[in-house]
N, C-alpha and C positions, 0 to 999 in steps of 0.2 A: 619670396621664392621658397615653395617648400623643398627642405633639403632633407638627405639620407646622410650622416659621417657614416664613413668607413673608415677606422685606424686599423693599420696594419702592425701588427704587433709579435707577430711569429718567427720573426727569423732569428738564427743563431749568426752571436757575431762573437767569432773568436781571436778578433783583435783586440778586445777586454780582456781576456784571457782568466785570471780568478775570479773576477766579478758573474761571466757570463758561465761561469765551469758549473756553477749553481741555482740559476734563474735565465731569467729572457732580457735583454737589453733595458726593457721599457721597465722591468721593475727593480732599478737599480737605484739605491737609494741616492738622493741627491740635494745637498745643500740642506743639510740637515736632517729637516721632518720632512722633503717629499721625498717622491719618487719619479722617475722620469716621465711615466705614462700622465701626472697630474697636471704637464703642459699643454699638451693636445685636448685631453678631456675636459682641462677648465676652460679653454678658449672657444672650445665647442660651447659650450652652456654659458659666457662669457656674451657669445656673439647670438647667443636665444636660439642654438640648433640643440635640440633636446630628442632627437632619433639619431641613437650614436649606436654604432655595433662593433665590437672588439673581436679584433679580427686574431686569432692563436694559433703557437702551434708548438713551440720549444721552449721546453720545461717553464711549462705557464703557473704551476702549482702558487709559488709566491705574488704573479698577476692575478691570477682571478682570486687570492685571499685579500690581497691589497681591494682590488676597486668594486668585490662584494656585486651587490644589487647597483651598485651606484648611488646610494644613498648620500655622501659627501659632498658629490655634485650634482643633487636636487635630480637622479635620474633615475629614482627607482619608482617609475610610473606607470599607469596600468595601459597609458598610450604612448609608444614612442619608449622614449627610457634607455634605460641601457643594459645592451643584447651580448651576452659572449657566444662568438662560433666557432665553436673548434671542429680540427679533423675528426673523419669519421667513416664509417665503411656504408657502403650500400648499391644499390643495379648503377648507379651513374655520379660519374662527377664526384667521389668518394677516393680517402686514400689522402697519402701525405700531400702537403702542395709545392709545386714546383718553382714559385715566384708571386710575386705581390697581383699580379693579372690573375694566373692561377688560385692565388685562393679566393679572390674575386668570383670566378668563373665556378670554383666548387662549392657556393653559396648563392646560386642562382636563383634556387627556387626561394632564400629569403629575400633577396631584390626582387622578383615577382610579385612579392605579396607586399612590396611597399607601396604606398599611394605618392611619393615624391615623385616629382619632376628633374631631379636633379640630385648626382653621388658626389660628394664631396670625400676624394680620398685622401686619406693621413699619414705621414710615418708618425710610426709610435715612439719613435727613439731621437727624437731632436728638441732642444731647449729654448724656448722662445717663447713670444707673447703676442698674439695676432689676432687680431677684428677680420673672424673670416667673413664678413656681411660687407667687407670694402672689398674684396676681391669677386665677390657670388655677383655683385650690383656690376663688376667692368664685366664679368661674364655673360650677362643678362644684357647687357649697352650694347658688346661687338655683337652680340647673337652668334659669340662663338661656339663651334661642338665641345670643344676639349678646349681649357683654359689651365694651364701650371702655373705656380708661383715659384718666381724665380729671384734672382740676389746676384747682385755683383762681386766680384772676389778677385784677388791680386792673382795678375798672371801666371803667378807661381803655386798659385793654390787651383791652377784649373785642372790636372791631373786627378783631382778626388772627387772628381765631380761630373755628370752630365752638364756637357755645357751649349747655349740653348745661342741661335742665330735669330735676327728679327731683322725685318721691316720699317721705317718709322712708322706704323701703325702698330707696333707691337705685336704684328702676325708673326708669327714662327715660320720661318724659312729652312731652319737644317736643324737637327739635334745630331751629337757626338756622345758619347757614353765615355767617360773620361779619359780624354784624348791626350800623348805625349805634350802636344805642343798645342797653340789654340789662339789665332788672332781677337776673338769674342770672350770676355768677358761675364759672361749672363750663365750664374748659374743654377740647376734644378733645384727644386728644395723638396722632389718628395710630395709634393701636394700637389692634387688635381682637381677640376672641376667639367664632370663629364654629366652631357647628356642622356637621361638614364636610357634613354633606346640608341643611343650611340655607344654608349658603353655595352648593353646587350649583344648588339651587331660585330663590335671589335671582336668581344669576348669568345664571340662562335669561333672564330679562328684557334684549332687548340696549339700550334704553332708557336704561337704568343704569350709566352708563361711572366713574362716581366715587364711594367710599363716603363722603364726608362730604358732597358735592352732592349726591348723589341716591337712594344705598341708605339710609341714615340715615333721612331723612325719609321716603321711603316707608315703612320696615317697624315703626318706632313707631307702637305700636298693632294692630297685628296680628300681630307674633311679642312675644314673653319678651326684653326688652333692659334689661340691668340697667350701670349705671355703679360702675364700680372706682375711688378717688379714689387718688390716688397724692400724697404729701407731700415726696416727695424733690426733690433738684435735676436740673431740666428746664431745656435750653435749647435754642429752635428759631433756628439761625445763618443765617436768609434774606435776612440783608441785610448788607451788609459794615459798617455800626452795629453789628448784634448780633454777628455774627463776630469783630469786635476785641475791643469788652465779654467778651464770653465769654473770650477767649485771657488779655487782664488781669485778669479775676478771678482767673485762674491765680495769681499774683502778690502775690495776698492773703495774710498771715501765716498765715491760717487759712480757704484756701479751701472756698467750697460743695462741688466739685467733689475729689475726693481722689483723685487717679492714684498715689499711694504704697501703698492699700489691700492689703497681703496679703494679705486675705481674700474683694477682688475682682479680682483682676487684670486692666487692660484690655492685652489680645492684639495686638502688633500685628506684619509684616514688618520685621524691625530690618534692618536697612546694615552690614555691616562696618567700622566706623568707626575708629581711635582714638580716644583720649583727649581731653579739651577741651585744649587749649593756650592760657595767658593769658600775654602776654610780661609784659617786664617793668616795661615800661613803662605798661601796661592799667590800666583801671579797671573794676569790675563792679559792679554792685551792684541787689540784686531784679529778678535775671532767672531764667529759664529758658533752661541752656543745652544744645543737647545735643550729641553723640557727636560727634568729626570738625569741630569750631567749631576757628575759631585767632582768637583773640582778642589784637589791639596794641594798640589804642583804647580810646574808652571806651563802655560797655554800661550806660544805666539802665532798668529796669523795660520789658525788652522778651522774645520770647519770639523764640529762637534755634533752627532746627531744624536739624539734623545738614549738617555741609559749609559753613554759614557760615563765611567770614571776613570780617574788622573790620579794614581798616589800621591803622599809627601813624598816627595825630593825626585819625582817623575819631573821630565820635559819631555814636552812635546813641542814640534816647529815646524811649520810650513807643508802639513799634513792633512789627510781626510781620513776620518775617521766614524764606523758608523755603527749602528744601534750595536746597546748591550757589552762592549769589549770593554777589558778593564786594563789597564797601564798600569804593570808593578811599582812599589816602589823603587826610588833610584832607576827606573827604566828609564831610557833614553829614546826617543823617534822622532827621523827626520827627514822629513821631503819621503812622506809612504803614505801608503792608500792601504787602510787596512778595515778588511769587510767584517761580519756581524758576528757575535758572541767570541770574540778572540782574543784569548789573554795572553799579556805579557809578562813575563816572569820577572821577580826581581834584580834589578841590578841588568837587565837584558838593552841591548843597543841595535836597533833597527837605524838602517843608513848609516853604518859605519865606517869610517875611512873617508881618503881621496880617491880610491882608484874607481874607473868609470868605466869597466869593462863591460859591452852588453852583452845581454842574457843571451847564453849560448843556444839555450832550445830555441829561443824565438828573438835572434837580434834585431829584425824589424815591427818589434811591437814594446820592446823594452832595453832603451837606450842611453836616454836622459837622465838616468842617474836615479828619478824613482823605482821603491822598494813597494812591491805588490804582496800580501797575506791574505788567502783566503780565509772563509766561513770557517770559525769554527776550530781555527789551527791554535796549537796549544804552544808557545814559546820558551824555552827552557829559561831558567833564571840563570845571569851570566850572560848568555848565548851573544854572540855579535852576529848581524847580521849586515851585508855589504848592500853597496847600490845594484840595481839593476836586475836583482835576486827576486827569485818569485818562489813564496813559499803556499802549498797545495790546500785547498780546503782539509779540513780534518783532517792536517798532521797533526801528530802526538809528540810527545816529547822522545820519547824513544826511539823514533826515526829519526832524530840529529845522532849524526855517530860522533860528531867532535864539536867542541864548543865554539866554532866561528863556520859560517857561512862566505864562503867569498865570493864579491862582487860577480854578476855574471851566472851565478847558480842557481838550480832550481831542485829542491826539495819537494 
């Protein structure tokens, strides 16, 4: 089946809150050396679909320097390959876009000029590992129009989700766009499998800016939409909750998630790095470390991306931590997510305390007692800083007016 991918990769999510205040979801680093965009892209070229198009739109600058021509994943081809399409002005279908349909809809004239038979569309921002050629083949069996891949999830988790009704034929009967409450189980993943003259037809509707808000529920029932379940390991990392979890399961004996797979290899821009360096005086233990780390301190159960360093008599625990930032020594950090080139002073204590007060500007995104640092922020040596504390890309030291942060706060 000749196929078109489409990842969608544009939107802003600002329930990452530091992560996303400086890049796009999809180029958020992840479990070391990749990036989140390198799940989708290498499962595309994984499953032999080699016409991929990247679909942008908010602050993409760190995405399209990450995935280039697509050279990493064997896509920088003079047929097919991989295509970035960003906004753009002109007489039609030009202009920001209003929904994953919508930026579909204002890249028509490049679906025009494809010779596939069939859009295989993407989120850019979900962690997983999938043989899309097992799902394109049920699609191709029902002679369905529209085919989604969908996943089961505890009744308690159906509120974050489109959650999808069937048939025992796996025809789709109702979609709900995540609904309080929910007897059905089944839910969206994001991923479609449309007819490319059905997709055209939808698309004319300009109405229809979102395929799980709006194309969804209109065309059940009047087109062939059949649901593909998928069993594998799925995780959607929308909130810096689920982005830690997900990085610590890494760290499991026997993780969900298996980035060693020979037989899947996830793709990604590697660094020139050396070697990890552990002095001698170091302690490590169940972490993830990677390429270009120099390690003096001690490392428990945290996940290290390429260019860390860890002073003597620094600890680190139960953290993520990613390119470039340096750990004072005697620094202290614990249960935090702390983004790229960001140093900690000496003698400086991230996760400080018992108290578990959430973050006052945004208590439904930071609650759980992780401590967030953006790009780039400078940490005073000394400084304590508490749970639940989110500290801004590019602070400097001079914007701490006192040498404790308390839990709850945001600088």
């Amino acid at each position: 089946m000749k196929t078109l991918a489409m990842i969608m990769a544009g939107g802003a999510s600002e329930n990452l809150s530091v992560l996303t205040a400086v890049r796009s979801e999809p180029a958020i680093p992840f479990g070391g050396k990749f990036r989140i965009i390198d799940f989708p892209l290498s499962n595309c070229v994984n499953s032999g679909i080699f016409n991929v198009a990247l679909l942008t739109q908010y602050m993409p600058r760190s995405l399209n320097d990450h995935v280039g021509v697509g050279k990493p994943w064997d896509l920088d081809r003079s047929q097919g390959g991989l295509r970035l399409l960003q906004p753009y002005l002109g007489p039609n279908q030009s202009g920001w876009q209003r929904g994953t349909a919508d930026a579909v809809r204002r890249n028509m004239e490049f679906l025009e000029e494809q010779r596939e038979d069939t859009v295989l569309i993407l989120a850019g921002d979900h962690i997983y590992k999938m043989d899309y050629r097992h799902m394109l083949r049920f699609h191709q069996q029902t002679g369905a129009d529209v085919t989604l891949g969908v996943r089961r999830v505890s009744p308690f988790e159906t509120y974050r989700f489109g959650i999808v009704s069937t048939d025992p034929e796996m025809r789709v009967t109702g979609f709900k766009e995540k609904p309080r409450r929910s007897r059905a189980t089944l839910a969206s993943m994001g991923i479609y499998v449309f007819k490319v003259d059905v997709l055209k037809d939808v698309l004319r509707d300009e109405n229809l800016n979102d395929f799980g808000r709006d194309v969804l529920p209109k065309i059940i029932g009047k087109r062939k939409v059949f649901a593909y379940t998928f069993e594998g390991y799925w995780a959607d990392v929308g909130t810096l909750q689920a982005y830690w979890e997900a990085n610590m399961a890494l760290l499991a004996e026997t993780p969900a998630l298996d980035l060693y797979d020979p037989d899947w290899v996830i793709h990604t821009r590697s660094e020139e790095q050396p070697p990890v360096m552990i002095g001698p005086e170091a302690w490590v233990g169940g972490n993830l470390i990677s390429n270009g780390c120099v390690i003096e301190g001690v490392v428990e159960r945290s996940v290290l991306s390429p260019g860390v360093r860890v002073s003597a008599g620094a600890v680190v625990r139960d953290s993520v931590i990613m390119p470039d930032t340096i750990v004072g020594p005697n620094a202290h950090v614990e249960r935090a997510i702390i983004d790229k080139d960001v140093v900690i002073g000496e003698g400086a204590e991230i996760g400080y305390g018992v108290d578990n007060v959430p973050n006052k500007l945004h208590p439904d995104r930071l609650n759980t007692g992780l401590t967030a640092i953006g790009k780039r922020a400078r940490i005073p040596a000394g400084l304590k800083v508490g749970h639940n504390a989110i500290i801004n890309p590019g602070t400097t030291e001079d914007q701490f007016t006192a040498d404790f942060v308390a839990s709850g706060e945001t600088v």
